[in-house]
PAVEXFI-912305 format. One record per residue: residue in three letters; x negated, y, z of N, C-alpha, C in turn. Coordinates in steps of 0.001 Angstrom, whole numbers, padded with zeros to 6 digits, always signed. Last residue first. Layout:
N
alaXYZXYZXYZ ...
//
This chain:
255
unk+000682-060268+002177+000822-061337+000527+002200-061344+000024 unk+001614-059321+004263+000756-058552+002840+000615-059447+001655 unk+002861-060861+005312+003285-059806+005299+003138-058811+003849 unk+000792-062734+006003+001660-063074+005248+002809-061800+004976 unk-000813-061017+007605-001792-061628+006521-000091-061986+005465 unk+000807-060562+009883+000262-059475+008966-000294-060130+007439 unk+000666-063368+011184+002128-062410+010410+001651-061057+009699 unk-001515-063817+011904-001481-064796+010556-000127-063984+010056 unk-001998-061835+013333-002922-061706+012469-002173-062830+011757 unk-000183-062546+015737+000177-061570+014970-000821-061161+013459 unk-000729-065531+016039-000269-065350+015728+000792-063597+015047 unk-004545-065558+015427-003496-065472+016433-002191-064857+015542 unk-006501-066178+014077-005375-067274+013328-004409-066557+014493 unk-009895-064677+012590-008633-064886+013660-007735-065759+013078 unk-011473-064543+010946-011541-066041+010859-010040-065903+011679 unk-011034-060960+010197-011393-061885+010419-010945-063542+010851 unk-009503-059154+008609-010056-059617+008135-010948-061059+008326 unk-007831-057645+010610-007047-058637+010040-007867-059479+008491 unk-010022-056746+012430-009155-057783+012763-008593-058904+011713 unk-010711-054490+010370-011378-055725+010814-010985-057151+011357 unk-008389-053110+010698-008732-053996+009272-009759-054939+009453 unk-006224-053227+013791-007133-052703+012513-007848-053702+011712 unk-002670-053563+013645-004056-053775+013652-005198-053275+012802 unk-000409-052152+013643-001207-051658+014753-002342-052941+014853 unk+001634-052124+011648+001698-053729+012875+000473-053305+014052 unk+001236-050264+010137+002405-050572+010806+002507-051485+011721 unk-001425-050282+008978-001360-049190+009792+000395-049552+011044 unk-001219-053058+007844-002444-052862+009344-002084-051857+010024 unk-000111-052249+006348+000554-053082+006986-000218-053306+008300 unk-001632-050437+004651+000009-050052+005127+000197-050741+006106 unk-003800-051534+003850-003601-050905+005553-002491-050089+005265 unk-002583-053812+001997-003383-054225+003192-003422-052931+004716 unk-001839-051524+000247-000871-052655+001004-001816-053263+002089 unk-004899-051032-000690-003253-050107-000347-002402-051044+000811 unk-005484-052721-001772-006450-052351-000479-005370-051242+000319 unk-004270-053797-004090-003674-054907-002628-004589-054445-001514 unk-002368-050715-004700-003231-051935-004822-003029-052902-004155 unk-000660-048820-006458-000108-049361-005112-001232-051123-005613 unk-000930-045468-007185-001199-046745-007231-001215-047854-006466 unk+001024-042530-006979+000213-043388-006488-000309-044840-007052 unk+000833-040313-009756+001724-041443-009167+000524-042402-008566 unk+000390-037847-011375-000622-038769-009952+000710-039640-009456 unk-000522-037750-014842+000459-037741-013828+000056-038244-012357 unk-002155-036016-016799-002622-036810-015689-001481-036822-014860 unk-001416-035192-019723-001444-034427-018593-001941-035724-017503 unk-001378-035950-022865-001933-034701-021986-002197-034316-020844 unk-000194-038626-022510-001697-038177-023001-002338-036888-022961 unk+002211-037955-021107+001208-038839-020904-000228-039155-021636 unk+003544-036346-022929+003004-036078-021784+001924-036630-021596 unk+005184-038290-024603+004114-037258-024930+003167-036974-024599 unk+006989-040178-022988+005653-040420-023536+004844-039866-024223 unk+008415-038411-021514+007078-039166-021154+006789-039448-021774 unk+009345-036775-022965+008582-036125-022349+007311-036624-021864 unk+011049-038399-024164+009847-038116-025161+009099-037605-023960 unk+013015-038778-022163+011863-039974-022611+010854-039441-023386 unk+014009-035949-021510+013018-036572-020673+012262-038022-021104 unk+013989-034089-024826+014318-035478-023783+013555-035670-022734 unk+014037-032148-027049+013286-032329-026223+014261-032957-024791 unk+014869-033481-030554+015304-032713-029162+014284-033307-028113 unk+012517-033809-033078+013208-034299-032462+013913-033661-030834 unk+010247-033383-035461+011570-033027-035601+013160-033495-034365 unk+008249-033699-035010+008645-034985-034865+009945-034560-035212 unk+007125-030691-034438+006968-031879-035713+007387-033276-035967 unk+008963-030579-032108+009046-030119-033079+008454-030442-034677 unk+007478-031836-030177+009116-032000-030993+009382-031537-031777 unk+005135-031111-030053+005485-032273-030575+006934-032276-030887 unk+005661-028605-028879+004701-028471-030339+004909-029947-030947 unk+006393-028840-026562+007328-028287-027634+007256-028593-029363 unk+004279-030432-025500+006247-031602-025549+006783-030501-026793 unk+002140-028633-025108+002475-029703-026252+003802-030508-026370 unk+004004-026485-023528+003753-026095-024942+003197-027442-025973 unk+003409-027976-021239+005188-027774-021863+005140-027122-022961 unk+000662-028144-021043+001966-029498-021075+003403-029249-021572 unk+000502-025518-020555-000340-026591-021409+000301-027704-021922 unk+001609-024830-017676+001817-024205-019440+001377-025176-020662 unk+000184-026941-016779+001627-026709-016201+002162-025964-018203 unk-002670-026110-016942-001889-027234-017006-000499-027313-017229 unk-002171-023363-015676-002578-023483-017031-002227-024695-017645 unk-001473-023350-012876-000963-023109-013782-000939-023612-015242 unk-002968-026940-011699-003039-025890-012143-002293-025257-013127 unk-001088-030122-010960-002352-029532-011668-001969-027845-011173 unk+000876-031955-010465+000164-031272-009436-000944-030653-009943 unk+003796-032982-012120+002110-032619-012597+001871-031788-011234 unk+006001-034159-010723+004776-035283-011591+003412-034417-011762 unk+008076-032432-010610+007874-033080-009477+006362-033963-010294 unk+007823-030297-012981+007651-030189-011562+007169-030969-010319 unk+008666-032750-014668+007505-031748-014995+006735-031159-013472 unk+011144-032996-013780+009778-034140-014167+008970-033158-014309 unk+012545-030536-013883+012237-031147-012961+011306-032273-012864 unk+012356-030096-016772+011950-028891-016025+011489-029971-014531 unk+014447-032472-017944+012029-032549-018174+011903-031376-017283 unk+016628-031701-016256+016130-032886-015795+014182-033174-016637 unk+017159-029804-018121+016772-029309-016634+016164-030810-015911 unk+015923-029194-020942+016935-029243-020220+016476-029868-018750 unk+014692-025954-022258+014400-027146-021762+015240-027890-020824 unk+014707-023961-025049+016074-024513-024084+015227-026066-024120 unk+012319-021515-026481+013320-022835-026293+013771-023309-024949 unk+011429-019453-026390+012330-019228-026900+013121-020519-027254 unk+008395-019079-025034+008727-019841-026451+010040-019856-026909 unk+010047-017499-023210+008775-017356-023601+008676-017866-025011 unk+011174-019755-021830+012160-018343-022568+011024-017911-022983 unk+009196-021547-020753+010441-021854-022018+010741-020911-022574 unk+007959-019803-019146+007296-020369-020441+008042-020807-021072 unk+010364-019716-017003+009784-018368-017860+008749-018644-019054 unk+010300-022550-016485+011801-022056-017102+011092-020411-017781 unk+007833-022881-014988+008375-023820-016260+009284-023184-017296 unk+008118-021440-013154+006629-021170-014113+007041-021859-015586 unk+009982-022034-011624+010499-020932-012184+009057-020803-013625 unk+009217-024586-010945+010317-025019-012173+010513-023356-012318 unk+006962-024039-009346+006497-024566-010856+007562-024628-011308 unk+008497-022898-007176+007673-021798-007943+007255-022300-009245 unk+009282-025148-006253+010944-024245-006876+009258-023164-007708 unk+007411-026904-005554+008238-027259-006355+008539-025966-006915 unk+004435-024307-005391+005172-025475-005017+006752-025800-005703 unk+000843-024066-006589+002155-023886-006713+003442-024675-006095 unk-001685-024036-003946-001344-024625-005325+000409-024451-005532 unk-002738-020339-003206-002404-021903-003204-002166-022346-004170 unk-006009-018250-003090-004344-019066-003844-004191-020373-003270 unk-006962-017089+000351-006819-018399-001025-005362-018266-001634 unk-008592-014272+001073-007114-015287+001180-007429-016049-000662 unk-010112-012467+003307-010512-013090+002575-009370-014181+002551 unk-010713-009661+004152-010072-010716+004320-010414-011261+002873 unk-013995-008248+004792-012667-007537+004744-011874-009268+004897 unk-016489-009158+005183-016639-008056+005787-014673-007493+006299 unk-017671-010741+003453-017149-011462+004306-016297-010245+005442 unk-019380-009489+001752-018301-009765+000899-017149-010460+001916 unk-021379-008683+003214-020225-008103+003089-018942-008280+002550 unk-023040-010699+003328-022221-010527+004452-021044-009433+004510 unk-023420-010826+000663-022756-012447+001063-022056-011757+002520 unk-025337-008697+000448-024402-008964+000019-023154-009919+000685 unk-027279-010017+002350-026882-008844+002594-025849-008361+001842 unk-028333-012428+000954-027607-012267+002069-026819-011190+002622 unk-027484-012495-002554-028871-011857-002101-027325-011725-000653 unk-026881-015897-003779-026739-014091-003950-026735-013598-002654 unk-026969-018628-003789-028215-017749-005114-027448-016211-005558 unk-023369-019157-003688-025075-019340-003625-025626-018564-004350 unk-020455-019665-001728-021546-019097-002933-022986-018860-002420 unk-019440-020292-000111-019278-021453-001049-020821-020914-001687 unk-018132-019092+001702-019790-019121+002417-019993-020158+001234 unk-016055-017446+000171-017559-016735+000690-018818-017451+000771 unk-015218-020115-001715-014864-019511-001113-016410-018751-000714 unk-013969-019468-005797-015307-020090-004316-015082-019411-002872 unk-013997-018088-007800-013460-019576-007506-013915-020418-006499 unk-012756-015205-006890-013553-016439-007215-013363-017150-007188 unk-012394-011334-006796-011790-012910-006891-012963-013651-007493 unk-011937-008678-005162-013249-009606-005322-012403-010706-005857 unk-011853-005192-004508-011184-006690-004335-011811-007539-005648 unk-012493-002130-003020-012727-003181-003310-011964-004810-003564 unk-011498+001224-002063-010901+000036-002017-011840-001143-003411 unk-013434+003538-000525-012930+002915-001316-012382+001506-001185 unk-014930+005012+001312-013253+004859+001627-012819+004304+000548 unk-017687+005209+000998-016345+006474+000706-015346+006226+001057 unk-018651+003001+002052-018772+003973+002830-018195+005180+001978 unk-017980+001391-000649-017048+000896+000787-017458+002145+002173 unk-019281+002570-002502-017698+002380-002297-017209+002232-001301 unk-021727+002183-001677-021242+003784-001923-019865+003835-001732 unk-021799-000788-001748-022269+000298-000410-021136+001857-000520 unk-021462-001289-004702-020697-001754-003073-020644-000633-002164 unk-023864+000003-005426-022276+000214-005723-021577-000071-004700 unk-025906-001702-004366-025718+000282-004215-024172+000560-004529 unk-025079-004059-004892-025406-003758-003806-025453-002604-003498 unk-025716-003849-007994-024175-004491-007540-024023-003489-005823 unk-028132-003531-007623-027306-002907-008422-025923-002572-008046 unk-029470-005826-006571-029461-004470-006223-028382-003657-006372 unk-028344-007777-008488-027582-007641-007243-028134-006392-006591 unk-030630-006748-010668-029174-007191-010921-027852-006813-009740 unk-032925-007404-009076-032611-006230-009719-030616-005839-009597 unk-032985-010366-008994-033071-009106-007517-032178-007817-008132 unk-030364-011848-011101-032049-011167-011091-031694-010421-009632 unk-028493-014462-010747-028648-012839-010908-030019-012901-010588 unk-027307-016323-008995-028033-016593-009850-029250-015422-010862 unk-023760-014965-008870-024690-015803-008522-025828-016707-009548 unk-022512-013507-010682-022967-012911-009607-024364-013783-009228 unk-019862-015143-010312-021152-015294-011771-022311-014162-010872 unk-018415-014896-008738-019422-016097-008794-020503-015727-009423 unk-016445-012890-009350-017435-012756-008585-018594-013376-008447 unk-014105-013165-010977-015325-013812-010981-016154-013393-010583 unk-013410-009518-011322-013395-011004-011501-014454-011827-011533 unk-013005-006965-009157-014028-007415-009947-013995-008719-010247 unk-011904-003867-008855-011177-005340-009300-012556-005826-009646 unk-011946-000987-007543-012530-001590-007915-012310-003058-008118 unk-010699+002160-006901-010171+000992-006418-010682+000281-007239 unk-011759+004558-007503-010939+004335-006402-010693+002940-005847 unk-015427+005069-009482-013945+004460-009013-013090+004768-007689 unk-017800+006167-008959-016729+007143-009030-015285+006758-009301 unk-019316+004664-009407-019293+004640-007733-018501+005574-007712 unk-019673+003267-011331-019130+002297-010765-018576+003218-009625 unk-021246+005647-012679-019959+005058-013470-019158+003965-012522 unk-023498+004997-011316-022887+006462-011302-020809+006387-011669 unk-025135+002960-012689-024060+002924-011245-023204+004109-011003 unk-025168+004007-014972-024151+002667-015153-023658+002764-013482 unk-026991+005673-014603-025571+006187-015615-024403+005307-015175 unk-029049+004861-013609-028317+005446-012789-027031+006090-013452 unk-029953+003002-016191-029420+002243-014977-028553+003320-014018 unk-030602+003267-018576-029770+004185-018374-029356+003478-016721 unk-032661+002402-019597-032856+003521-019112-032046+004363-018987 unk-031813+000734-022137-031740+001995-022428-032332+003055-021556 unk-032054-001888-020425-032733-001391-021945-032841-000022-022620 unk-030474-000927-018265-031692-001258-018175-032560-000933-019498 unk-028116-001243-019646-028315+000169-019354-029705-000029-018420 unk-027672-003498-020630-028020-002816-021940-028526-001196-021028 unk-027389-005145-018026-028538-005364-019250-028477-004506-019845 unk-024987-004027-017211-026229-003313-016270-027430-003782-017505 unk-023321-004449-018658-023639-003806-019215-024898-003519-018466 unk-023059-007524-018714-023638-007377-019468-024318-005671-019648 unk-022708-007534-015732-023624-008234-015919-024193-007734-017221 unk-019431-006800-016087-020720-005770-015261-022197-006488-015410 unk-019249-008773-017682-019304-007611-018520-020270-006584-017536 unk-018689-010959-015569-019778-010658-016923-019981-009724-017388 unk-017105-009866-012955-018462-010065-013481-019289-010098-014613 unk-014174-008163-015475-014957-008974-015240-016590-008878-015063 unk-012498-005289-013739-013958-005389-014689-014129-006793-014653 unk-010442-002513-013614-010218-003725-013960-011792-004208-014564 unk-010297+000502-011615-010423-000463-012414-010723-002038-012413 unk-008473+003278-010963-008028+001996-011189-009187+001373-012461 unk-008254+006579-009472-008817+005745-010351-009202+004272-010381 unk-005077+007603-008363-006191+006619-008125-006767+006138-009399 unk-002995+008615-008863-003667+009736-009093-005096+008690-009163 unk-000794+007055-008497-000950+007756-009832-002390+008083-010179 unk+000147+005187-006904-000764+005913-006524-001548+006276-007758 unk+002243+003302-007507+001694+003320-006141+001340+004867-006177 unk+000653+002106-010224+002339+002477-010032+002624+003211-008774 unk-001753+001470-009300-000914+002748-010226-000087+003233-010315 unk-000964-000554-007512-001812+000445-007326-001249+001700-008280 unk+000023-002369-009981+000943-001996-008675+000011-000823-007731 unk-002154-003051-011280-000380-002126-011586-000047-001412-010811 unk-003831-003928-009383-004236-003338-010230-002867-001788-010818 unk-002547-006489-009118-002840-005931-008078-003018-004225-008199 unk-001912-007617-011153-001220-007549-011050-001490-006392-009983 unk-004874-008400-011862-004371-007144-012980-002674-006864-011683 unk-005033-010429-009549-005554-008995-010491-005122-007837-010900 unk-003174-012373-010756-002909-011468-009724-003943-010509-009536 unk-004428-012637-013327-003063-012500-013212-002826-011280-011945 unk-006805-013865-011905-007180-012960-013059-005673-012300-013174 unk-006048-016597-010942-006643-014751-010045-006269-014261-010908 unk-003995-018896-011921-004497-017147-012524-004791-016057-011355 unk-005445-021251-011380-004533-020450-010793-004092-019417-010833 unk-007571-021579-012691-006377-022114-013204-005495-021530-012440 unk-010269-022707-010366-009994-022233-011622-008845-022339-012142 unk-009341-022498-007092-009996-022992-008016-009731-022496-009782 unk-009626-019611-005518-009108-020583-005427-009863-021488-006981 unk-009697-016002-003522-010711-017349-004169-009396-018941-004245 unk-010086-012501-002904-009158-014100-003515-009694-014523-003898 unk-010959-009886-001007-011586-011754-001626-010281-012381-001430 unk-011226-006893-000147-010033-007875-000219-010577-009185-001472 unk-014041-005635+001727-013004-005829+000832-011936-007142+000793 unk-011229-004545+003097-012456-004301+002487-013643-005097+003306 unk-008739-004440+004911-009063-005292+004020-009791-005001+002712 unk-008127-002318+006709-009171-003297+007076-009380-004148+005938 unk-007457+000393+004773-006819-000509+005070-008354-001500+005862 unk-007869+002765+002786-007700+003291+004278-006946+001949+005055 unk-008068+001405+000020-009411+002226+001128-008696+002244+002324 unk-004760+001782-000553-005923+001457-000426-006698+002291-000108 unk-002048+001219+000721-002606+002289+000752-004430+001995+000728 unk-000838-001202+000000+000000+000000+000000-000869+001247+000000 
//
């Protein structure tokens, strides 16, 4: 609501790849503007701050490039990671910016795919600031949020998914956004050259070469400590020469 003048400097989102930081980002980003007109708002992937500090080294332009960072309001920086690995120089860099920002009252926010103490091969004195404000994970999407992710990529493509593949879809793929999109754009892209309505049978068997469904697997190392976990023996027990009569009722239990 009111950046800089908040404890959350800076503000670190980290989750695994696919979850669109990058989304909530930009989203973060809007809504600042929208907010707070007057705030200078920017949007930078790590790389690009990577690429330009290279060309403004080559040029001898290095105090141009930080000059240019430290007159932001509110600073987005994606992928933070990449960060890691960097020349001294490089994170210097990074490291004067920071500083200037966060002792003006600026607002900072950091996304990665890592959490703080994840990251490596960047300079300590950094690492402790980046720890400095909050620091919050994406989660992984849950039912009712993947059938709204489902139903806005349908109207998106401008096709009518009927509600029983919205719900397979939901309840079967535990992946990442992108997955999620990925999968309901090949069922479209196949029905459509197959010339055929989109079904929950095609779904499966489309699907199923795109997406990794996790349906448990029910082995015989499975079943063995289901039945160990329910009869309250442990696996050694019901492994050994024993014959007492609650070890020979587990053994036949599981067979």
């Amino acid at each position: 609501v009111n950046p800089g003048n908040t404890v959350y400097k800076p503000l670190y989102i980290f989750r695994d790849s696919g979850l669109d930081k990058t989304h909530v980002a930009h989203a973060i980003g809007m809504e600042v503007k929208q907010r707070h007109p007057n705030l200078q708002v920017l949007y930078v992937a790590m790389s690009n701050v990577q690429a330009q500090y290279t060309s403004a080294v080559m040029s001898g332009e290095v105090n141009v490039f930080i000059h240019f960072y430290q007159m932001v309001d509110v600073m987005i920086i994606d992928d933070i990671q990449e960060l890691s690995g960097n020349k001294e120089s490089t994170q210097n860099a990074f490291f004067t910016i920071f500083n200037h920002l966060h002792l003006s009252g600026k607002q900072l926010i950091l996304t990665s795919d890592k959490r703080p103490v994840e990251l490596k091969d960047i300079n300590d004195r950094l690492l402790t600031r980046f720890r400095w404000g909050l620091a919050t994970e994406l989660l992984q999407p849950d039912y009712d949020t993947k059938v709204k992710i489902i139903n806005n990529k349908a109207a998106r493509l401008n096709i009518e998914v009927p509600e029983e593949v919205v719900s397979f879809f939901a309840e079967n793929i535990h992946a990442n956004i992108r997955e999620i999109e990925g999968a309901l754009s090949s069922l479209v892209a196949n029905a459509t050259f197959l010339g055929k309505k989109i079904t929950l049978s095609l779904a499966k068997e489309i699907l199923k070469v795109y997406v990794k469904f996790y349906q448990k697997e029910i082995t015989i190392d499975h079943i063995r400590k289901v039945v160990c976990s329910y009869l309250n023996i442990d696996m050694p027990t019901f492994d050994s020469p024993k014959r007492t009569r609650e070890v020979a009722q587990a053994r036949q239990i599981a067979m």
